[in-house]
C-alpha positions as CSV (number, residue, x, y, z in Angstrom):
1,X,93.8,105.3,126.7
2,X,91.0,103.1,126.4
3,X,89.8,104.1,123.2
4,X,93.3,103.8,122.0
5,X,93.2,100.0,122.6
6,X,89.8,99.7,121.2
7,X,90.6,101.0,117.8
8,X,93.9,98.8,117.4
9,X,91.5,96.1,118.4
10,X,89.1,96.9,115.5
11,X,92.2,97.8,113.2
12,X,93.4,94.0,114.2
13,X,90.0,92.5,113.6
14,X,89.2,94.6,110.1
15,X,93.1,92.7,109.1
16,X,92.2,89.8,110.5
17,X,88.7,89.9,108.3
18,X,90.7,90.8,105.1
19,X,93.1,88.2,105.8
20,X,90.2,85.6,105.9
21,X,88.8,86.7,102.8
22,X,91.8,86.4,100.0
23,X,92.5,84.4,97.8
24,X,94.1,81.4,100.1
25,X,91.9,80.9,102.5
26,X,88.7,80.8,100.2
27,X,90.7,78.5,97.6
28,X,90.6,76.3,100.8
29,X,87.1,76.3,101.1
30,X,86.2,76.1,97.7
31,X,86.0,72.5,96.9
32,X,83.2,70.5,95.3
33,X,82.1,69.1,98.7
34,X,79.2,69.4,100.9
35,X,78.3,69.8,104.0
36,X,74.4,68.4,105.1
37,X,74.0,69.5,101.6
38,X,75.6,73.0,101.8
39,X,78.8,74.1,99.6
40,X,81.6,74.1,102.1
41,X,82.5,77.2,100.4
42,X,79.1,78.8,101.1
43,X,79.6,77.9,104.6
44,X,82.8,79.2,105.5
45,X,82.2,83.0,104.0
46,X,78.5,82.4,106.6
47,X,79.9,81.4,109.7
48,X,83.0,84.0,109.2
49,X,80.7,86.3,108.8
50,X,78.4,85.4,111.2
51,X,81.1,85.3,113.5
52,X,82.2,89.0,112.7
53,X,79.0,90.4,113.7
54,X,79.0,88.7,116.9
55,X,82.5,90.2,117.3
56,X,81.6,93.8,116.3
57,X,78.3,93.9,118.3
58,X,80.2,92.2,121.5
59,X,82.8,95.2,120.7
60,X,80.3,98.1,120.1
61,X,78.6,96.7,123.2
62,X,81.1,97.6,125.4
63,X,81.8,101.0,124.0
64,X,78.6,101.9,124.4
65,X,78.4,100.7,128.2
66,X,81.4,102.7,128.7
67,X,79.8,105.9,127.0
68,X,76.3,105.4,129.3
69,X,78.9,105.8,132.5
């Protein structure tokens, strides 16, 4: 059962990711501004990014805890 709610967790995440990278939400980022001299484009695909990773390893983490039990 619990690996049943991990994997719609990473099926919700990977959608959520997708969702985060079309067309609308990057048209919002990609404006002609900067941020301490950083495209605010170029930002937001980093720190969604970064912020995936931290996710996925936080995620893999735990599975991996489990599978040492």
């Amino acid at each position: 059962m619990q690996s049943k709610l991990k994997q719609q967790k990473l099926t919700l995440f990977s959608i959520l990711l997708l969702v985060l990278f079309t067309y609308p939400f990057i048209s919002v980022a990609n404006r002609a501004a900067l941020v301490a001299g950083i495209p605010v484009l170029f930002l937001y695909i980093l720190i969604v990014w970064i912020i995936a990773i931290i996710i996925l390893y936080r995620l893999a983490e735990r599975k991996q805890k489990k599978l040492d039990e």
